[in-house]
C-alpha positions as CSV (number, residue, x, y, z in Angstrom):
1,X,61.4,85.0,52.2
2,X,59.9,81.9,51.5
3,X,56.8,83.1,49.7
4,X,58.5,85.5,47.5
5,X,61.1,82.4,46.3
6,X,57.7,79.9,46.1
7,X,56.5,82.9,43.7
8,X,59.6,83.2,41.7
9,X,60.1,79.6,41.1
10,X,56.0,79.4,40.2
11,X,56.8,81.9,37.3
12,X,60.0,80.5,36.0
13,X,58.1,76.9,35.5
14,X,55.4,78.4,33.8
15,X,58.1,80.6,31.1
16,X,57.0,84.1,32.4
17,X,60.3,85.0,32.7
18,X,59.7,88.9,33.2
19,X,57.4,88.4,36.1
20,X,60.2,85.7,37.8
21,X,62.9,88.7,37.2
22,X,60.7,92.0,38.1
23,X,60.3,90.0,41.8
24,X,64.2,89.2,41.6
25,X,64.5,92.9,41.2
26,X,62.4,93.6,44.1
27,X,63.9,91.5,46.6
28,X,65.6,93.1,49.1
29,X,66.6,90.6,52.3
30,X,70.5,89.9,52.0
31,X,69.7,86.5,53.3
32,X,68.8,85.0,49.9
33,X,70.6,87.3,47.7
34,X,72.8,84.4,46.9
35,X,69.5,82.5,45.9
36,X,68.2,85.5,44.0
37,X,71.6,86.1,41.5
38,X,71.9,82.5,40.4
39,X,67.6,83.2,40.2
40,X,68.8,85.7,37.6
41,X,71.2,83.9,36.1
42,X,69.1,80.9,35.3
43,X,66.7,84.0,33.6
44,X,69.5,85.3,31.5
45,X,70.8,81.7,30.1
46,X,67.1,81.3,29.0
47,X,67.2,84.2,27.4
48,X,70.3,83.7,25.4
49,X,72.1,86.7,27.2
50,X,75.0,84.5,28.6
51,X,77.6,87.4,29.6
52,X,75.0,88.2,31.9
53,X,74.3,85.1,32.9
54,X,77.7,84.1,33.6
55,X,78.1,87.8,35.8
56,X,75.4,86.6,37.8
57,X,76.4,83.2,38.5
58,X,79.7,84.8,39.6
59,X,77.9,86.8,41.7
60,X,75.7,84.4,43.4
61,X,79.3,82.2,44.2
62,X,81.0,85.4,45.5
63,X,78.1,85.8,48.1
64,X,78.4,81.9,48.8
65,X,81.2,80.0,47.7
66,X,79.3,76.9,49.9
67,X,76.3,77.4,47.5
68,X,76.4,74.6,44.2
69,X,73.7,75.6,42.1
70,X,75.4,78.7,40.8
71,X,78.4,76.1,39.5
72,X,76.1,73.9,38.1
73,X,74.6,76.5,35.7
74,X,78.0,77.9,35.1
75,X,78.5,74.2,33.6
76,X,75.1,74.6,31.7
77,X,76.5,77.9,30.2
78,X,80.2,76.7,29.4
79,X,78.3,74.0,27.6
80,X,76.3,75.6,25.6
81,X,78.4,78.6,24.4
82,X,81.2,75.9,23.7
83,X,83.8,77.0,26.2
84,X,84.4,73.5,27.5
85,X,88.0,73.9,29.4
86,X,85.6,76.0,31.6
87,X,83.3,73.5,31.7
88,X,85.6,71.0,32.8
89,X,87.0,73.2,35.7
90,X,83.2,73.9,37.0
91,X,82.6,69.9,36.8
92,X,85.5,69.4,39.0
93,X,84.3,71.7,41.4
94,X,81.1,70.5,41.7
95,X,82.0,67.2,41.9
96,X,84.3,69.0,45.2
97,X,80.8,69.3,46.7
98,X,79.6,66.0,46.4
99,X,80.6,63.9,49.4
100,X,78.2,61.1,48.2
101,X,79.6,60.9,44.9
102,X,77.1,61.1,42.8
103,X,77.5,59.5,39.3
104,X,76.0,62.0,37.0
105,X,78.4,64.8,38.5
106,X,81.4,62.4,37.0
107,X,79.6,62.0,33.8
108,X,79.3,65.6,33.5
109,X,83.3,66.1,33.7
110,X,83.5,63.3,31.1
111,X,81.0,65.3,29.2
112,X,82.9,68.2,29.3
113,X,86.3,66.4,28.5
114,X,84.6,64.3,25.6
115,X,83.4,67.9,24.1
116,X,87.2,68.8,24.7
117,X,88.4,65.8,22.7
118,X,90.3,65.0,25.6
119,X,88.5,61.4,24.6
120,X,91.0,59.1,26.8
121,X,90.8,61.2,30.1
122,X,86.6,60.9,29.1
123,X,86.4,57.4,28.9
124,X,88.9,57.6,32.4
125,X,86.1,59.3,34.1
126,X,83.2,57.8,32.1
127,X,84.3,54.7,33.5
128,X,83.7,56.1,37.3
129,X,80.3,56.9,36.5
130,X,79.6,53.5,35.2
131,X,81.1,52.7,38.4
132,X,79.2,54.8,40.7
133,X,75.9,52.9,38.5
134,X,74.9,56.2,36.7
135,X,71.6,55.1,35.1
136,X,71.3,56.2,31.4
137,X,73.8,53.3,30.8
138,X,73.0,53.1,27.2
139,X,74.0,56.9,27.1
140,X,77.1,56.5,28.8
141,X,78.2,53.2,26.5
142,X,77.3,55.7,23.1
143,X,79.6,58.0,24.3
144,X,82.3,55.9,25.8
145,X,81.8,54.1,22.2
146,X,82.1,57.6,20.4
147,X,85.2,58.6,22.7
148,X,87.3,55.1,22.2
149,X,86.9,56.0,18.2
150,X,88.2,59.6,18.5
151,X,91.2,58.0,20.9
152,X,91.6,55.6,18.2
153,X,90.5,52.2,19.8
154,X,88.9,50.6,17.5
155,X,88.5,47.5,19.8
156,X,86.6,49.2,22.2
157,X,84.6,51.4,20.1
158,X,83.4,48.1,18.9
159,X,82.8,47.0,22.2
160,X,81.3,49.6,23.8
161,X,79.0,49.9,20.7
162,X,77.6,46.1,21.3
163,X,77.2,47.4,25.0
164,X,74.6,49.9,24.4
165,X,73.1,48.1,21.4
166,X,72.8,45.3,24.3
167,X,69.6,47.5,26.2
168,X,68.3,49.1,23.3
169,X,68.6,46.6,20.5
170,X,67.0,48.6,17.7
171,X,68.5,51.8,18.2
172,X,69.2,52.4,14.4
173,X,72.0,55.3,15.0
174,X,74.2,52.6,17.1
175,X,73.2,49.9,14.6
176,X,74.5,52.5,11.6
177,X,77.6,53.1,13.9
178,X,78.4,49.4,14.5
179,X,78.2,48.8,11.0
180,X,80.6,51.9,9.8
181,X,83.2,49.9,12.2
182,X,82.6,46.5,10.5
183,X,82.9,47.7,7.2
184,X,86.3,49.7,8.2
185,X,87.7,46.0,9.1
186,X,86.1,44.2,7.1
187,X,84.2,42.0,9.4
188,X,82.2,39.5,6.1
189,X,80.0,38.0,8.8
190,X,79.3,40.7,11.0
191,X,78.7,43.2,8.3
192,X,75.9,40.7,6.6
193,X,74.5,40.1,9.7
194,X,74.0,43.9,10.6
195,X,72.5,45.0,7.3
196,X,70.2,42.2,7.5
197,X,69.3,43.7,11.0
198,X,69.3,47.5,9.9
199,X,66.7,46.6,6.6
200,X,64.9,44.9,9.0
201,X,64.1,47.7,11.5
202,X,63.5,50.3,9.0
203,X,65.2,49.8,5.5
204,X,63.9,54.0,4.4
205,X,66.1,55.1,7.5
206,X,68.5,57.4,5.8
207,X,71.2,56.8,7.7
208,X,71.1,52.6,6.8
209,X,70.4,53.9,3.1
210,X,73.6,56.4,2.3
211,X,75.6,53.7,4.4
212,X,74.2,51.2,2.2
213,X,77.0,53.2,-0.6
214,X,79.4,51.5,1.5
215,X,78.2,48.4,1.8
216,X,78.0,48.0,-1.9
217,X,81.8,49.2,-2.5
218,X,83.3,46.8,0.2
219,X,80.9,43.9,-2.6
220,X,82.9,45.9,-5.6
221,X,79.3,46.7,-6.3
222,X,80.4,50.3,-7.3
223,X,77.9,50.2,-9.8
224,X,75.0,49.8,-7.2
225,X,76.2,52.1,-4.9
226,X,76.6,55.0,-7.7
227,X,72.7,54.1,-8.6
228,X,71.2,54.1,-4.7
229,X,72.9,57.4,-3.9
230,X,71.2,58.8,-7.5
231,X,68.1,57.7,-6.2
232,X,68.6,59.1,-2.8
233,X,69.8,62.7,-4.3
234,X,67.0,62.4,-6.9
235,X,64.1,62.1,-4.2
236,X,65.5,64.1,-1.0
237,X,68.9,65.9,-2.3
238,X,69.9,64.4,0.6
239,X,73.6,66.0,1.1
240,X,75.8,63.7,2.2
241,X,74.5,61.7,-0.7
242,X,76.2,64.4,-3.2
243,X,79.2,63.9,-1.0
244,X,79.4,60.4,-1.1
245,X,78.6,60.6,-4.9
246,X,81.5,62.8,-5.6
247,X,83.6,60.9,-3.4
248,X,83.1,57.4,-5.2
249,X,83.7,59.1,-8.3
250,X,87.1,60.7,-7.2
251,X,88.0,56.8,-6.2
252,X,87.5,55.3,-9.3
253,X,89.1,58.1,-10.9
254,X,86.3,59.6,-13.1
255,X,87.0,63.6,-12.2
256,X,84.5,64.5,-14.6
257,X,81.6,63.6,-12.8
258,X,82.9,64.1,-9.8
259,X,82.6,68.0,-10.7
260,X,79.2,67.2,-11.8
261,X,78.0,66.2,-9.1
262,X,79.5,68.8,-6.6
263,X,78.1,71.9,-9.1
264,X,74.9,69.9,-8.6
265,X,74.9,69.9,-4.8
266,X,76.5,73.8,-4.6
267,X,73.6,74.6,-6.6
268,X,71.3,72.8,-4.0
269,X,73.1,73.8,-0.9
270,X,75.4,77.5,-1.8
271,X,76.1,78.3,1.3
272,X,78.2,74.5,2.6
273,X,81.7,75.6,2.0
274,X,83.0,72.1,2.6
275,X,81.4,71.3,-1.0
276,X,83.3,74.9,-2.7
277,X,86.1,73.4,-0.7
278,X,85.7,70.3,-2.5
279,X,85.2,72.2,-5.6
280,X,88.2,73.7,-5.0
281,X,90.3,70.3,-4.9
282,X,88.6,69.3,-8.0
283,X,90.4,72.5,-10.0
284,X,93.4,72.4,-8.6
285,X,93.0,68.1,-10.1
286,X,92.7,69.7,-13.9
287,X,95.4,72.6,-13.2
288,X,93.0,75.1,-13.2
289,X,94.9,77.6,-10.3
290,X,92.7,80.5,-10.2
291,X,89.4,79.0,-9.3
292,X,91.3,76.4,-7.6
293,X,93.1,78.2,-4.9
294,X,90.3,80.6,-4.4
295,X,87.8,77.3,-3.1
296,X,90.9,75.8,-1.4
297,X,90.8,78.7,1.3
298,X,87.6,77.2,2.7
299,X,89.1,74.5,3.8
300,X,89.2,76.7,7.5
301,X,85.5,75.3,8.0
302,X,87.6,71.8,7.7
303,X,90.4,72.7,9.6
304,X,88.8,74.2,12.4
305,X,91.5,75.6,13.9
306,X,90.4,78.7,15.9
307,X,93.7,79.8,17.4
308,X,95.6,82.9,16.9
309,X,92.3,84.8,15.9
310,X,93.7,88.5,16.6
311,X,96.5,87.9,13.9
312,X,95.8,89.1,9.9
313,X,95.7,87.0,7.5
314,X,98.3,87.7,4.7
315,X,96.7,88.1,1.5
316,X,99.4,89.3,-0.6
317,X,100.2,92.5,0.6
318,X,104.2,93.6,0.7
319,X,105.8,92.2,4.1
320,X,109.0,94.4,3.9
321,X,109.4,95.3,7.8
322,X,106.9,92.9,8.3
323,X,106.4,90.2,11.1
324,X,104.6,87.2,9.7
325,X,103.5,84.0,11.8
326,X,102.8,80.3,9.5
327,X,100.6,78.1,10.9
328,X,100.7,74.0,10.8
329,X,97.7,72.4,9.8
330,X,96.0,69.0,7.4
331,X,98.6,65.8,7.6
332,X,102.3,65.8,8.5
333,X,103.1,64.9,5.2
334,X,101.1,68.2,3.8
335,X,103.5,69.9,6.1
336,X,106.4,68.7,4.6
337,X,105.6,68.6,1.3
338,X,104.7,72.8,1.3
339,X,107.4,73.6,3.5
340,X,109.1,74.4,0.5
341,X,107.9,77.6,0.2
342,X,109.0,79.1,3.7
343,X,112.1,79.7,1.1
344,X,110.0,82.3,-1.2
345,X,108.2,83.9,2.1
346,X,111.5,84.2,3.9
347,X,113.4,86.2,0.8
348,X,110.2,89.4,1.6
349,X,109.7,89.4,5.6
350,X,111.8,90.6,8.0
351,X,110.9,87.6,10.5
352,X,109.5,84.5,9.9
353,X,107.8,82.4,12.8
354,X,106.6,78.4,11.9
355,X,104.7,77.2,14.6
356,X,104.7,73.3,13.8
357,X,103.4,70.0,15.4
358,X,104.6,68.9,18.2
359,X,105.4,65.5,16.4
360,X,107.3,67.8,14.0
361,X,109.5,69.5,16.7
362,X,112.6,67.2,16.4
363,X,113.2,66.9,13.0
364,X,112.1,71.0,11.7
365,X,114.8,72.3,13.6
366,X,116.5,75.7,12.5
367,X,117.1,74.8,8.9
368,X,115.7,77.7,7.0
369,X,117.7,81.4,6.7
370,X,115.5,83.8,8.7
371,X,113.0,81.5,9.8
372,X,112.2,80.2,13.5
373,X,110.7,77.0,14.3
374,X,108.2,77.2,17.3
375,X,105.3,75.0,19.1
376,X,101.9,76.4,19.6
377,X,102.7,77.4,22.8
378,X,105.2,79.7,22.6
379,X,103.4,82.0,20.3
380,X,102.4,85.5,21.8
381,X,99.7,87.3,18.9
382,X,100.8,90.4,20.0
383,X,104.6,89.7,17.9
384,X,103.4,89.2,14.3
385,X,102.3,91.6,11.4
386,X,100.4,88.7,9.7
387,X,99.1,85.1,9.6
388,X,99.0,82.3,6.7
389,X,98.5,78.9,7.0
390,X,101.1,76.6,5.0
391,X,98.7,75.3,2.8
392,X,97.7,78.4,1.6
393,X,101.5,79.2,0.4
394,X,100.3,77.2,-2.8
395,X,98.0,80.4,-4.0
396,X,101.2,82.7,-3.9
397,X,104.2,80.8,-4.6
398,X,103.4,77.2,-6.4
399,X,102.8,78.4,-10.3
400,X,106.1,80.3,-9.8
401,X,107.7,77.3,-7.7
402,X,109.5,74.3,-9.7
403,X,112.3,73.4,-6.7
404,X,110.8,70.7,-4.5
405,X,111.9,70.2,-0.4
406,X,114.5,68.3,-1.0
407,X,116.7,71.1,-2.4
408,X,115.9,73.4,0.1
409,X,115.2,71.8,3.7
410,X,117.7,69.6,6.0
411,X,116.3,68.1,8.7
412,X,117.3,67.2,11.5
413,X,119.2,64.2,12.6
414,X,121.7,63.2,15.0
415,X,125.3,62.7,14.1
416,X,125.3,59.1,14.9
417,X,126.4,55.4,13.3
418,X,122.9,54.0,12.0
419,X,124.3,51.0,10.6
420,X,123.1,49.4,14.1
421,X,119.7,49.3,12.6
422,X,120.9,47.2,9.8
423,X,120.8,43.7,9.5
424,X,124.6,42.6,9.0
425,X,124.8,40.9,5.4
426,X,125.6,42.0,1.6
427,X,121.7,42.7,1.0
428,X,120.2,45.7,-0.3
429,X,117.5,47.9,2.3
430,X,114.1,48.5,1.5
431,X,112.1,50.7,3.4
432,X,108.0,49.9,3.2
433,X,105.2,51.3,4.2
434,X,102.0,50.0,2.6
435,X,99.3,51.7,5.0
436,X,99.0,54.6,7.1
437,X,96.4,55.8,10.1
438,X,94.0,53.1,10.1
439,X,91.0,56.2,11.2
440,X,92.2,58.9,8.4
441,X,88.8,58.9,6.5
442,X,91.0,58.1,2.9
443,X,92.7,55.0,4.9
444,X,90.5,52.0,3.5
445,X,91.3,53.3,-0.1
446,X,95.0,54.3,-0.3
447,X,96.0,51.7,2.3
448,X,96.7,48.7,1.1
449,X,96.5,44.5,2.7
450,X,99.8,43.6,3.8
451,X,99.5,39.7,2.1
452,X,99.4,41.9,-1.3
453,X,103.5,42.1,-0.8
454,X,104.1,38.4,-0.3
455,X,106.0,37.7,-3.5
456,X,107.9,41.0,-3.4
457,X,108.9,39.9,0.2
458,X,110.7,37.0,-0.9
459,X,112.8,38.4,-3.1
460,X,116.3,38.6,-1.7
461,X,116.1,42.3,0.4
462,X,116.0,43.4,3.7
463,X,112.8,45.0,4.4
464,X,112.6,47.5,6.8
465,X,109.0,48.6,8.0
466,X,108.5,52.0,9.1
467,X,104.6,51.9,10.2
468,X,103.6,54.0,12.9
469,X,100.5,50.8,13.7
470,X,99.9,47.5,12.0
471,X,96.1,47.1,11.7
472,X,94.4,43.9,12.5
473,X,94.2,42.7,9.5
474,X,97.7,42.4,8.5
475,X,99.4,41.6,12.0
476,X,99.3,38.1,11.2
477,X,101.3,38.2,8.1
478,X,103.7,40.8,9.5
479,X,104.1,38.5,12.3
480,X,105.3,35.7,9.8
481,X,107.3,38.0,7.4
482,X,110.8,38.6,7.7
483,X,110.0,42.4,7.9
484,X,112.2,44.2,10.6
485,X,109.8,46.5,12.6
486,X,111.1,49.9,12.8
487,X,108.1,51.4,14.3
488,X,109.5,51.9,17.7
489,X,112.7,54.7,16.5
490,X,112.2,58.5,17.3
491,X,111.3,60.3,14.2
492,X,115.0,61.6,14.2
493,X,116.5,58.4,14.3
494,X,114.4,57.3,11.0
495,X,115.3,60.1,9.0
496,X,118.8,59.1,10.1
497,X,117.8,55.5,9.0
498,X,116.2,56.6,5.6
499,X,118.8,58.4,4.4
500,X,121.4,54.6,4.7
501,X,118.4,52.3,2.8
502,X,118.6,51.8,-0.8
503,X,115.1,52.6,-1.4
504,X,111.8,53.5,0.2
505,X,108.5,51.9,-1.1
506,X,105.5,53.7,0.3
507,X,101.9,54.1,-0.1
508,X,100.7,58.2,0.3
509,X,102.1,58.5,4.2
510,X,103.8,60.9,5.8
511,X,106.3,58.6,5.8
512,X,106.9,58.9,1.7
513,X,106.7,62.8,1.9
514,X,110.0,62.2,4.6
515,X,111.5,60.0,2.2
516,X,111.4,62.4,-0.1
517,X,112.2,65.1,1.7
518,X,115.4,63.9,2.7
519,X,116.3,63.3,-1.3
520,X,116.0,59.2,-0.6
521,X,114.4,57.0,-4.2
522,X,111.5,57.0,-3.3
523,X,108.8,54.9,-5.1
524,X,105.6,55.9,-4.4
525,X,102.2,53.4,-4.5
526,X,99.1,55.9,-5.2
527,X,95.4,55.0,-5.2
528,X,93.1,55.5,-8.3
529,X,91.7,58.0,-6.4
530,X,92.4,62.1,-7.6
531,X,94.4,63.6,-5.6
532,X,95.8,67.4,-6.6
533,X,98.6,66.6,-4.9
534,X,100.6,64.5,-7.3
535,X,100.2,67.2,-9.4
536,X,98.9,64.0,-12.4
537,X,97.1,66.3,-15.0
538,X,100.0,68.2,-15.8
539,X,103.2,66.4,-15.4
540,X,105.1,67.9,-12.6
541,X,106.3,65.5,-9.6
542,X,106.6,67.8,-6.5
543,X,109.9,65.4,-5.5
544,X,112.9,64.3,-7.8
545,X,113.5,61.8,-5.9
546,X,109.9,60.6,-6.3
547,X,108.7,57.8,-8.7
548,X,104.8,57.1,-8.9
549,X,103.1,54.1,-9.5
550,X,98.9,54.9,-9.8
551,X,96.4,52.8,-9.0
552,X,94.4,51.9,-12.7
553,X,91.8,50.7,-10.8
554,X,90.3,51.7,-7.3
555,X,89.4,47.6,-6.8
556,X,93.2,46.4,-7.2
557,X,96.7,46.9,-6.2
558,X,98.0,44.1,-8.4
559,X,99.1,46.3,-11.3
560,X,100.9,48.4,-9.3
561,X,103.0,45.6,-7.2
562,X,103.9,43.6,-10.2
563,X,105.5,47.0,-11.8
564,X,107.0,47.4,-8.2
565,X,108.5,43.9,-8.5
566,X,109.7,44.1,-12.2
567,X,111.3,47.1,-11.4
568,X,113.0,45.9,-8.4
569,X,114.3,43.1,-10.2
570,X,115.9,45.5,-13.1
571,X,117.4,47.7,-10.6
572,X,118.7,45.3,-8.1
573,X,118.5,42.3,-10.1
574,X,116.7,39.5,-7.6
């Protein structure tokens, strides 16, 4: 028994995988048949036939539920074919087994979680590895670091970041990482001090030089940074450079080259859809539809949203006696704003389903004619005909669509006296919002500094925040202000709320799309940035009730507040 497992093991470290299996074949003593199916297993996962892997792994545990190596590989294997909820439940029992507590056993189930994006039950259990002295310490910190910035905590990103960079003090990647963070918050000192650093370690690193871009926009260098990513492109066609290109481009406004560029890089790299995608976005800018819509369906390699797989996708075809299911997906406020055309869908199916975010649930009640409002998990595939995401409404209804939301959808609010949330004088009620998700990757350019407001906030109005967060930056000043924070009301209670102000002022949140939605003035503060969205090329607002005020220049919001506060003063004369 012995000699014939020595012998098995022997071939399996030196790769000869068929002579490790032929013996595995060959064995016949019931005693180790436990040993010799998780043997077999190990074989199949090398050879990248995992349902046969995974069957022999099942059947090694069957034979010995006592024995952990079979559990361990089934980790291995949930790992690498990406099924991580599985991974998560093998960790666990594993970590049943260990009566000692060992710490790379927890770091596993945070591994497996973290993969999940369950990133604040991670960092829980990453935490009792650190605890139990697992060893790779600067490992653990990267990914607590890289799981605090997917749970949004900036703080201890930051933290955790400094932690690892603390035993391995020229790790570029963590270097790179720390300074992404700096530049989001605009750290003067620290992000001097880290570019310093980073050019000294190894200025031609790629990473420091496309982050470098970044470095030069937060100096209004845009100049600079348009010439180092040319230089990149021109001697590596580096691809993120062509994205970061395009992107600057699309900030200060100049579309034109911001097609340029991406024809460039699709001619480099066919077969990325995130750059047709991109492309895509770009049309849809100038009003040209039929190339434009066509792109924008890529955005699923975006999206990644992998659920309801067994379900059609509605491409047109005629949906009477037809069950169709539409899908949630991109930012609240996209939500919102396309909702619109449920209306068009609803006058050809027999039964509409809208499975919507959870966020969503309380306001999206049953206001449409034939149409049901669901969560995810109340959808059985087996029900529906078709599937179409929301977004993708736009390619069949909008160039035959002139209503907007407001005239279509009621949402939800309770029946109840919302002059409670009111302060009790003769003033007029402004809502405000002037920044939105301090991680959404547009943030730092349609988001904008809080002290930028200060005149407007002394005229004589009661203003009403609605912000979901107040970043760092501008707590002080909030703090000072004679804002009234709103941010702790349900999302039914603010819609109750919006509907009594006078006005809402908002940057593009979802905030502004509600505003809108439920028919409030709304005036809208819009970066210089392209955006298809506000439909700019071709004159048509997607809300009555909207008014925009753009950006002329991606460096400044002064323009735009001092038409804000001339026109606040004509219309409520203060």
């Amino acid at each position: 028994m012995a000699e014939t497992l020595k012998k098995i093991i022997d071939y399996l470290n030196e790769n000869n995988l068929d002579k490790a299996y032929e013996l595995c074949d060959q064995n016949t003593d019931k005693k180790i048949e436990h040993v010799i199916k998780n043997i077999k297993g190990v074989i199949s996962l090398k050879r990248k036939k995992f349902e046969i892997a995974k069957s022999e792994f099942l059947k090694s545990i069957e034979l010995d539920k006592k024995f952990i190596d079979p559990y361990k590989n089934l980790f291995k294997l949930n790992l690498k074919i990406g099924d991580f909820k599985s991974a998560i439940e093998n960790a666990k029992k594993i970590i049943d087994f260990d009566v000692q507590k060992n710490p790379i056993a927890y770091f596993n189930l945070a591994l497996a979680h973290d993969l999940n994006k369950d990133y604040k039950k991670a960092i829980e259990i990453y935490k009792i590895a650190d605890n139990l002295n697992f060893k790779e310490k600067k490992i653990l910190f990267n990914n607590m670091a890289k799981c605090s910035w997917g749970a949004q905590q900036i703080d201890n990103a930051k933290n955790y970041y400094l932690k690892a960079l603390e035993i391995d003090q020229n790790d570029k990647l963590i270097i790179n990482n720390l300074l992404i963070i700096y530049l989001r918050i605009g750290e003067k000192d620290k992000i001097e001090q880290f570019y310093k650093k980073a050019e000294q370690i190894d200025e031609n690193y790629i990473e420091f030089k496309l982050n470098k871009s970044d470095y030069f926009l937060f100096k209004d260098k845009i100049e600079n940074a348009i010439e180092l990513l040319k230089s990149i492109i021109e001697d590596t066609k580096n691809y993120t450079a062509y994205t970061k290109l395009a992107k600057i481009y699309s900030i200060i406004g100049n579309n034109k080259k911001a097609i340029e560029t991406v024809e460039e890089a699709i001619t480099n790299y066919p077969n990325i859809k995130d750059l047709k995608f991109t492309r895509g976005m770009l049309h849809l800018i100038e009003g040209n539809f039929k190339e434009g819509w066509e792109f924008y369906e890529l955005r699923d390699s975006i999206v990644k949203d992998t659920s309801f797989q067994n379900i059609k996708t509605w491409k047109g075809e005629n949906l009477k006696d037809s069950t169709i299911l539409v899908t949630s997906e991109q930012g609240m406020g996209d939500i919102l704003q396309f909702s619109k055309f449920l209306i068009n869908l609803s006058s050809s199916s027999k039964k509409i389903d809208f499975v919507i975010f959870d966020k969503l649930l309380p306001i999206f009640k049953s206001n449409f004619n034939n149409i049901n409002i669901h969560k995810k998990s109340e959808i059985l595939e087996n029900k529906y005909d078709y599937k179409i995401s929301i977004g993708s409404l736009n390619k069949y209804f909008y160039k035959d669509n002139n209503s907007n939301s407001s005239d279509l959808i009621n949402l939800s609010s309770d029946k109840k006296d919302y002059s409670k949330f009111f302060l009790n004088n003769k003033k007029k009620n402004i809502g405000l919002v002037w920044s939105g998700n301090f991680f959404g990757p547009r943030e730092p350019y349609r988001s904008i500094e809080l002290k930028n407001f200060k005149n407007l906030l002394n005229f004589d109005l009661n203003f009403y925040s609605f912000q979901n967060e107040i970043w760092d930056r501008d707590k002080e000043f909030f703090l000072k202000s004679n804002i009234i924070d709103l941010s702790k009301e349900n999302f039914v209670d603010m819609i109750g709320i919006i509907k009594k102000l006078d006005l809402m002022i908002s940057t593009d949140t979802f905030f502004l799309h509600l505003a809108c939605i439920s028919n409030k003035e709304t005036w809208g503060l819009i970066s210089a940035s392209s955006d298809w969205r506000w439909y700019e090329y071709y004159k048509y607002n997607p809300y009555k009730s909207l008014k925009i005020f753009k950006q002329s220049n991606y460096k400044s919001w002064h323009s735009v507040i001092s038409q804000i506060e001339k026109n606040l003063k004509d219309e409520f004369s203060c």
